[in-house]
OpenMM code with the backbone's topology and positions (N, CA, C; nanometers):
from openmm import Vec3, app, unit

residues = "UNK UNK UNK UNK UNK UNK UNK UNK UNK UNK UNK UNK UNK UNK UNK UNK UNK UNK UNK UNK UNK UNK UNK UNK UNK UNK UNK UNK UNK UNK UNK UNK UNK UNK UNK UNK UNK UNK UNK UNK UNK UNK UNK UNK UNK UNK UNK UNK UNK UNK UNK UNK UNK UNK UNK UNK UNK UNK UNK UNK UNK UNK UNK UNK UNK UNK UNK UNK UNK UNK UNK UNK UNK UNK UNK UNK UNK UNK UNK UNK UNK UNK UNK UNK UNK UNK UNK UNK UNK UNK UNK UNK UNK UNK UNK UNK UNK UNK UNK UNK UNK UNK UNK UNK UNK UNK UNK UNK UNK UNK UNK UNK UNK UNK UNK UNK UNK".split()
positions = [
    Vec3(0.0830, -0.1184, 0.0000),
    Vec3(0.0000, 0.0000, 0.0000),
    Vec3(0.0875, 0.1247, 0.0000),
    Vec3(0.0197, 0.2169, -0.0753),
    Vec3(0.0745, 0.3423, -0.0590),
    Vec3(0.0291, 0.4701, 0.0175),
    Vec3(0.0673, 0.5279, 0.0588),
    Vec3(0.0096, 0.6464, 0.1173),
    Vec3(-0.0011, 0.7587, -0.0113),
    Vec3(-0.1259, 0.8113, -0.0089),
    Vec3(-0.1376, 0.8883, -0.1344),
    Vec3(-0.2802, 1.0700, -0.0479),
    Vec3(-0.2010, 1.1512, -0.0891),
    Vec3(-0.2242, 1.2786, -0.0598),
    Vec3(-0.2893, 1.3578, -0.1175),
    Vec3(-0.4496, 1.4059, -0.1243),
    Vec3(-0.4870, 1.4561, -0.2284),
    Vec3(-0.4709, 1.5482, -0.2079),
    Vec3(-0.5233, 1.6635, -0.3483),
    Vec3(-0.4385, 1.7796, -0.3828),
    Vec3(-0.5671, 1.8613, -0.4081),
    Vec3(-0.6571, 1.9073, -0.3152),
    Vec3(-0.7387, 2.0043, -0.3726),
    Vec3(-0.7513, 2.1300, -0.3953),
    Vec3(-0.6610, 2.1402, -0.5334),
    Vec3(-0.6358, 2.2551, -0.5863),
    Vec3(-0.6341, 2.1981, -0.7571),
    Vec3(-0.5564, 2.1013, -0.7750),
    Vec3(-0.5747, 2.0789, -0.9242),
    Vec3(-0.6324, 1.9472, -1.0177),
    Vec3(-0.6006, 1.8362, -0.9157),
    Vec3(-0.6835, 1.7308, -1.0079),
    Vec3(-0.7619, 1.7047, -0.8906),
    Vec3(-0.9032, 1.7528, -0.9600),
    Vec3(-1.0400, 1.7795, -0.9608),
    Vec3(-1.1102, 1.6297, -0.9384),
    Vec3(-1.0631, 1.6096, -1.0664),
    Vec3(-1.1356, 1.4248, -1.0278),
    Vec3(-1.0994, 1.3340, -0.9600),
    Vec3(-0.9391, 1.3553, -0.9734),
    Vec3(-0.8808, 1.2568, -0.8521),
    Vec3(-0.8966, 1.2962, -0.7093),
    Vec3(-0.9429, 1.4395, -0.6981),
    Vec3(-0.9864, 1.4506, -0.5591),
    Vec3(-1.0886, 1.4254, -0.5272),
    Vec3(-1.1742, 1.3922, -0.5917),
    Vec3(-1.3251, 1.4021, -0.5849),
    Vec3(-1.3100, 1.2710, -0.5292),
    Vec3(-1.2786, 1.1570, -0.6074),
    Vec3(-1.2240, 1.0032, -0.5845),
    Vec3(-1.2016, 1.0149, -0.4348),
    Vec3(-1.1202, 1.0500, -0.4000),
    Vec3(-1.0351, 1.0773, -0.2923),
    Vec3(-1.1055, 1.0893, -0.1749),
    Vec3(-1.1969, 1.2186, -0.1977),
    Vec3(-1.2619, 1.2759, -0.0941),
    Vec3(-1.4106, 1.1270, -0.0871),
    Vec3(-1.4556, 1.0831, -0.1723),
    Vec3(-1.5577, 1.0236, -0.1782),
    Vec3(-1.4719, 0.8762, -0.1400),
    Vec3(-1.3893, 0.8268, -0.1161),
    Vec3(-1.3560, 0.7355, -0.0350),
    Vec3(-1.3078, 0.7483, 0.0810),
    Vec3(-1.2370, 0.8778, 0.1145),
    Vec3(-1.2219, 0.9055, 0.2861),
    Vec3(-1.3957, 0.8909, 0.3508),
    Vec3(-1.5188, 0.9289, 0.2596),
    Vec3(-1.6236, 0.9496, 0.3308),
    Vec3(-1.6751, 0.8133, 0.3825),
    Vec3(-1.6266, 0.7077, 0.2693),
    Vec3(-1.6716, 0.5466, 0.2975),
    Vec3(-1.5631, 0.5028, 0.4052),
    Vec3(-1.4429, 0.5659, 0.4472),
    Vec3(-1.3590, 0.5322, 0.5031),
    Vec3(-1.4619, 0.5642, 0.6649),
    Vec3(-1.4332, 0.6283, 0.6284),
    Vec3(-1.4706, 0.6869, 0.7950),
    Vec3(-1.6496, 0.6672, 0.8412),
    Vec3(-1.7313, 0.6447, 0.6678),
    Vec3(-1.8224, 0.5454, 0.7335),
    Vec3(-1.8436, 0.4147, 0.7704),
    Vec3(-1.7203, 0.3366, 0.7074),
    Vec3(-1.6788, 0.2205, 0.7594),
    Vec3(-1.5929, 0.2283, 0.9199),
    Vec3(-1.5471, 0.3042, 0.9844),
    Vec3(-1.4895, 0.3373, 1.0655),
    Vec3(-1.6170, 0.3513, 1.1801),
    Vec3(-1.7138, 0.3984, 1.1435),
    Vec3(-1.8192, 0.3642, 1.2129),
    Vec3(-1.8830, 0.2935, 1.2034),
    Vec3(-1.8628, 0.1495, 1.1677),
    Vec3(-1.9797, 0.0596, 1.1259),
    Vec3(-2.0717, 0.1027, 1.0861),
    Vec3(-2.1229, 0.2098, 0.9828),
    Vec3(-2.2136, 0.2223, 0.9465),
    Vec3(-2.2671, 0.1739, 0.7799),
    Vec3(-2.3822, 0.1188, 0.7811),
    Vec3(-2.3984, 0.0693, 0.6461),
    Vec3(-2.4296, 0.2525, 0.5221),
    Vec3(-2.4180, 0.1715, 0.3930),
    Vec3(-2.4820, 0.2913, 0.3095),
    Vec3(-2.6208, 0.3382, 0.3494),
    Vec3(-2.6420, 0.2496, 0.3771),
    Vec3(-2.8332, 0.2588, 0.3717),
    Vec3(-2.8231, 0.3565, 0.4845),
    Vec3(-2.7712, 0.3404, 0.5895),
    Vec3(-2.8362, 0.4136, 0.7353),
    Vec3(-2.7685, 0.5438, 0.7312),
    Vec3(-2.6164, 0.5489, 0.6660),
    Vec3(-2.5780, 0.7008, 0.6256),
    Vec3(-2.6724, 0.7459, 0.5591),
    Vec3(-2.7164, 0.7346, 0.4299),
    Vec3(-2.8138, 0.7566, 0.3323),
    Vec3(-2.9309, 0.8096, 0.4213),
    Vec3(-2.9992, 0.7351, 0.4930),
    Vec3(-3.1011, 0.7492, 0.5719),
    Vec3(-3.0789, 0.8620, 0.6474),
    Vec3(-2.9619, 0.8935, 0.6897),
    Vec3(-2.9638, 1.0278, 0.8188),
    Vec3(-2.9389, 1.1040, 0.7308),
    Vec3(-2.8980, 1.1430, 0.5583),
    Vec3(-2.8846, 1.2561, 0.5858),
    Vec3(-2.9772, 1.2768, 0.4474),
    Vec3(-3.0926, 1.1845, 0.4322),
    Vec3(-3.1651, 1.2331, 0.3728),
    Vec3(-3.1548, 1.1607, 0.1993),
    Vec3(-3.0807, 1.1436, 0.2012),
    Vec3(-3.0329, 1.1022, 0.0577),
    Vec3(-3.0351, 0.9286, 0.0355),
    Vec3(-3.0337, 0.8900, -0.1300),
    Vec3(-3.0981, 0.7769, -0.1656),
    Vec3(-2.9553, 0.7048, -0.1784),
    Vec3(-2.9664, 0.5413, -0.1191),
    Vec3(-2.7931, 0.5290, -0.1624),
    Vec3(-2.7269, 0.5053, -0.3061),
    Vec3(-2.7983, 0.5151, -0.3793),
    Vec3(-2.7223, 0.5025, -0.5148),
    Vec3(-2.6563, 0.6526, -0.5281),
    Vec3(-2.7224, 0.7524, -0.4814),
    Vec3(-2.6362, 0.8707, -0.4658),
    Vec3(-2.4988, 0.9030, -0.3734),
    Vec3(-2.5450, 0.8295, -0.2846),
    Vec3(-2.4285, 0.8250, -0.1499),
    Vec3(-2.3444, 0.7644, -0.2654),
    Vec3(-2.3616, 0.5840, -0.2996),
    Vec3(-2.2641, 0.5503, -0.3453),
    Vec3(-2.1294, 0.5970, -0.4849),
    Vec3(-2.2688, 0.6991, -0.5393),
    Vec3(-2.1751, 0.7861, -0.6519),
    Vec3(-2.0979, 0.8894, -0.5466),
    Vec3(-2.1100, 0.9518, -0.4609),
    Vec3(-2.0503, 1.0308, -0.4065),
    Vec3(-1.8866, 0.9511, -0.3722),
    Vec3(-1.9214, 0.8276, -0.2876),
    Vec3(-1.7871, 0.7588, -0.2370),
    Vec3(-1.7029, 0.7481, -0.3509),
    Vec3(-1.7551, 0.6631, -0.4681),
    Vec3(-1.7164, 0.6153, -0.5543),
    Vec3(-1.6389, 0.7770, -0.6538),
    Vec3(-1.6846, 0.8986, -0.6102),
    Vec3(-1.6109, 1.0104, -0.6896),
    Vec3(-1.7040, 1.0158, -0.7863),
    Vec3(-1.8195, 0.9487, -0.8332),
    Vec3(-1.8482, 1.0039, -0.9876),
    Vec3(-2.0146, 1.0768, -0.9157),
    Vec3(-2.0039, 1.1921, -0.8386),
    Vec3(-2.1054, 1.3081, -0.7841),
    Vec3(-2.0275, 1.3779, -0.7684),
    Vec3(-2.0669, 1.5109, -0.7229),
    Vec3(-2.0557, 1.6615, -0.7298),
    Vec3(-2.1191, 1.6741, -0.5581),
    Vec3(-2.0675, 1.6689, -0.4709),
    Vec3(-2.1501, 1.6649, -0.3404),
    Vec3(-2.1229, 1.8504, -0.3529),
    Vec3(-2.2675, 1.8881, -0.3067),
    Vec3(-2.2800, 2.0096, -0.2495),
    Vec3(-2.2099, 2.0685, -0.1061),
    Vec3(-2.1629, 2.1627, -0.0683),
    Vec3(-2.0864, 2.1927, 0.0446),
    Vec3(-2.2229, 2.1698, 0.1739),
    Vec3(-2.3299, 2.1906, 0.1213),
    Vec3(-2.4603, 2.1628, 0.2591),
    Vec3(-2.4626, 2.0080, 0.2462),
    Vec3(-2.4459, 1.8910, 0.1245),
    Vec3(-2.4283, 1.8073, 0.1434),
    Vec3(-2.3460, 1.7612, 0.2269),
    Vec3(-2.1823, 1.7640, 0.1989),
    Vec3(-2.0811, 1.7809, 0.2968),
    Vec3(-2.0767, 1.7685, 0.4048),
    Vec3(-2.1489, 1.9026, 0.4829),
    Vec3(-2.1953, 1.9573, 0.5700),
    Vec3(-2.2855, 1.8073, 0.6499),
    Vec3(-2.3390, 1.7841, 0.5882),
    Vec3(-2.4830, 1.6742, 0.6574),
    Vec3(-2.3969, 1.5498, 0.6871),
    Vec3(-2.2627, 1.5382, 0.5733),
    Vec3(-2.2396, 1.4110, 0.5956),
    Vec3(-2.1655, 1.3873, 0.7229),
    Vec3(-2.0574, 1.5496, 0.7263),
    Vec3(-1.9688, 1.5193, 0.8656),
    Vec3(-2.0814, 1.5189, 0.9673),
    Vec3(-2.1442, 1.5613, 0.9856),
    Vec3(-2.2621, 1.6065, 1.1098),
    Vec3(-2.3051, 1.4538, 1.1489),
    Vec3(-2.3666, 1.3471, 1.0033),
    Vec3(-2.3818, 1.2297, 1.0620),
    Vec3(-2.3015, 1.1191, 1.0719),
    Vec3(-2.1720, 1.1460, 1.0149),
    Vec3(-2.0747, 1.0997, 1.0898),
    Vec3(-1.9932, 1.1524, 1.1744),
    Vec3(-2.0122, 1.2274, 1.2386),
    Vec3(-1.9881, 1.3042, 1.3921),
    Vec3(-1.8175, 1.3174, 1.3265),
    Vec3(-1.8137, 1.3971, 1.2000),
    Vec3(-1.6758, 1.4049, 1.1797),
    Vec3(-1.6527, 1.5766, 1.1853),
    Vec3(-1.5005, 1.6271, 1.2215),
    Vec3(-1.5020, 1.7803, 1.1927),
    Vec3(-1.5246, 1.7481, 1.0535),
    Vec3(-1.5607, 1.9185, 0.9310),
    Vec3(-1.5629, 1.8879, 0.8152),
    Vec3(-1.4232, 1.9167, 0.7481),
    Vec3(-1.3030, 1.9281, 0.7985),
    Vec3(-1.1822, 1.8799, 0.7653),
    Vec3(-1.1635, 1.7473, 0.7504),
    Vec3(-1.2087, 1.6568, 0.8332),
    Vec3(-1.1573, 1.5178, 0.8130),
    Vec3(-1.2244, 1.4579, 0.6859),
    Vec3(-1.3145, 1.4827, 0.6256),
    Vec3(-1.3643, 1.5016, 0.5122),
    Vec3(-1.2873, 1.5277, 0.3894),
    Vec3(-1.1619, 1.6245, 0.4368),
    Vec3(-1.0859, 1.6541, 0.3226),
    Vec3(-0.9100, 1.6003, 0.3378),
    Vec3(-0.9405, 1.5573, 0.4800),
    Vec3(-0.8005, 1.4793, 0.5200),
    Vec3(-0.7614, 1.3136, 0.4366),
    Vec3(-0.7272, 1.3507, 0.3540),
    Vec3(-0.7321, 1.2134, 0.2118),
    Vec3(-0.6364, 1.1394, 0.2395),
    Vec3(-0.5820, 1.1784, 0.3070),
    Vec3(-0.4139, 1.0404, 0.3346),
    Vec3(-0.5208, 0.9468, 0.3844),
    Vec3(-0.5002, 0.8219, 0.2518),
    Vec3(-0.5590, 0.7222, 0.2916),
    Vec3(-0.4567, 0.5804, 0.2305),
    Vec3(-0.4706, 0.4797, 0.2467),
    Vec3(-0.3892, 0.3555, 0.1826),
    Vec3(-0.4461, 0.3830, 0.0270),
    Vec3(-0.3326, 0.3303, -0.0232),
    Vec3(-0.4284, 0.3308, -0.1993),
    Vec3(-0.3495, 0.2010, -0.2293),
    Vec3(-0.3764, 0.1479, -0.2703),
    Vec3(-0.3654, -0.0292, -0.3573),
    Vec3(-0.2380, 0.0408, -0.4677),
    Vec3(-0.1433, -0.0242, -0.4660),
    Vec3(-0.0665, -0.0402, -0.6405),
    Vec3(-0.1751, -0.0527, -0.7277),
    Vec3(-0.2580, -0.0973, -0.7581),
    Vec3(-0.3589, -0.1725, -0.8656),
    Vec3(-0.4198, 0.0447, -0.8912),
    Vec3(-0.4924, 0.0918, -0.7872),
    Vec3(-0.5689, 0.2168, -0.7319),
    Vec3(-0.4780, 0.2911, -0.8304),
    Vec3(-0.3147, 0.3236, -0.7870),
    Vec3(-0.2296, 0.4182, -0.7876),
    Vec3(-0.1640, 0.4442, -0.9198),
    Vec3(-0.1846, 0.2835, -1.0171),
    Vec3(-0.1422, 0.2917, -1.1433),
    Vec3(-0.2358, 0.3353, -1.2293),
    Vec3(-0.3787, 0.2994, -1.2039),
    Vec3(-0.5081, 0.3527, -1.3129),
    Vec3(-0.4738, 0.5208, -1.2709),
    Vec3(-0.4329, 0.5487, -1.1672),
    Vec3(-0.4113, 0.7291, -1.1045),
    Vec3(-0.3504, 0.8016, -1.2179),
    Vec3(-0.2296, 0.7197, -1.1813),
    Vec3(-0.1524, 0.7376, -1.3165),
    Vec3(-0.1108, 0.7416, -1.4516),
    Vec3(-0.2201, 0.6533, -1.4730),
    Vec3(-0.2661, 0.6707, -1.6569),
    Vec3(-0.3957, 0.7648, -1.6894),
    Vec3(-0.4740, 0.7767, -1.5623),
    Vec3(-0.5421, 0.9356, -1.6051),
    Vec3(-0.4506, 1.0590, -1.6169),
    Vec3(-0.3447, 1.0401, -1.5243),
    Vec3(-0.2871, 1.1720, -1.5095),
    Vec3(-0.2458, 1.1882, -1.6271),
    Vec3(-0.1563, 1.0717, -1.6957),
    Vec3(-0.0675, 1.0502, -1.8158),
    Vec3(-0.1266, 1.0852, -1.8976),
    Vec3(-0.2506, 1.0381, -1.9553),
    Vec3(-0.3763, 1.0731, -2.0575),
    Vec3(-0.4403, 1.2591, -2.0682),
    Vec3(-0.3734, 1.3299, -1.9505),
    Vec3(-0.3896, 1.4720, -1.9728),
    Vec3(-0.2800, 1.5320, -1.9713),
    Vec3(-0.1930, 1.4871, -1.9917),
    Vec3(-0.0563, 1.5918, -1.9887),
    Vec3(-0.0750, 1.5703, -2.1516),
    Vec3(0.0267, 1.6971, -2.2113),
    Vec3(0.0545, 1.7134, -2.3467),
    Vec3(0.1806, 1.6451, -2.3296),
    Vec3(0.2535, 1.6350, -2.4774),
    Vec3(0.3350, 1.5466, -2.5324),
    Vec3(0.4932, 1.5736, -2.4692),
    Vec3(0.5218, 1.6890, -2.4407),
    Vec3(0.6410, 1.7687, -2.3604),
    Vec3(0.6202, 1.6863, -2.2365),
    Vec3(0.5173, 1.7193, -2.1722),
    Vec3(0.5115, 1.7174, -1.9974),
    Vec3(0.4942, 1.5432, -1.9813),
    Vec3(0.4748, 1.4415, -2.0780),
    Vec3(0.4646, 1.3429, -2.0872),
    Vec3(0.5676, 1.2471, -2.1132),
    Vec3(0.6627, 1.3142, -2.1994),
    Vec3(0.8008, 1.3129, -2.2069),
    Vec3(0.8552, 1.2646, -2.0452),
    Vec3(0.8744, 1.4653, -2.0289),
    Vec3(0.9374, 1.4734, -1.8938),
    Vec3(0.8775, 1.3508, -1.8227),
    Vec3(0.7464, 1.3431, -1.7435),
    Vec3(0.6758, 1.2618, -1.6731),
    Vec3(0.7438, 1.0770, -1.6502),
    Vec3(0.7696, 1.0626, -1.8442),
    Vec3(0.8409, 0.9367, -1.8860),
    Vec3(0.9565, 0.9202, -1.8059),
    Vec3(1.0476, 1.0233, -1.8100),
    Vec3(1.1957, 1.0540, -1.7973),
    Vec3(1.2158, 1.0663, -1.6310),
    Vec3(1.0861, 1.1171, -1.5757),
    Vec3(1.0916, 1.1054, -1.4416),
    Vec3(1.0744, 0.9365, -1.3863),
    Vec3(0.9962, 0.9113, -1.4117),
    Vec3(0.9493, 0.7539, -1.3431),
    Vec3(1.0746, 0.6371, -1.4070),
    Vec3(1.1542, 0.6609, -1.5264),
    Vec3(1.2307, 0.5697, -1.5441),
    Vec3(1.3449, 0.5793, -1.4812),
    Vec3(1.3896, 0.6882, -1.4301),
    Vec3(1.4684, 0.6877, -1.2842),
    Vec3(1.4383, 0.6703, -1.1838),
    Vec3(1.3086, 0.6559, -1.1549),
    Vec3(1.3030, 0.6217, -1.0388),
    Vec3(1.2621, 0.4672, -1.0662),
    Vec3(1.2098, 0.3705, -1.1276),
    Vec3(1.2096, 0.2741, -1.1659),
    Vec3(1.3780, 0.1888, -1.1510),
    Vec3(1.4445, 0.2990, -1.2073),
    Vec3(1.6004, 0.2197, -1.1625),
    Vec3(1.6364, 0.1621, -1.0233),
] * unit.nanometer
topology = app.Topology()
chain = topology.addChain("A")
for resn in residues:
    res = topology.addResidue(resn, chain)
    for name in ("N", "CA", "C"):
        topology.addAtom(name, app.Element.getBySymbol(name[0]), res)
């Protein structure tokens, strides 16, 4: 496992990811199922589960509801150091790869094959 740090300032989606699995983190941290999060804060779980899963847009009053029913500050919400899988960290990395232009992809190349050494 890796320790992996999100960055909310520039990749948007990978934070979103990020943030929407610290939320399953820490509702697993409370034994709590989807359904009964879902249930307290109003919302249906196929929505919760797009939220964990990163592919929603949670509203900041959403947010808001979720730390409240998981009795979390709403920093820990954005506190993303979480384990990430090798398997997690390489798909990370071929999104990232897939938006850089041909220069910064280069470089990017030129970086990881030294450190690969």
């Amino acid at each position: 496992m890796v320790h992996y740090y999100c960055l909310l300032g520039g990749l948007m989606k990978t934070s979103k990811r990020l943030i929407g699995a610290r939320i399953k983190s820490l509702r697993e941290t409370k034994k709590m199922t989807q359904e009964r999060l879902a249930e307290k804060i109003d919302i249906n779980t196929v929505y919760l589960s797009n939220i964990e899963r990163g592919m929603a847009n949670p509203t900041l009053d959403m947010l808001i509801r979720i730390s409240d029913a998981l009795e979390a500050d709403m920093w820990e919400l954005f506190d993303c150091r979480h384990e990430v899988s090798p398997k997690e960290l390489r798909e990370m990395l071929k999104k990232l790869a897939n938006e850089l232009d041909e220069d910064k992809l280069k470089n990017a190349f030129r970086v990881l094959k030294v450190l690969a050494r």
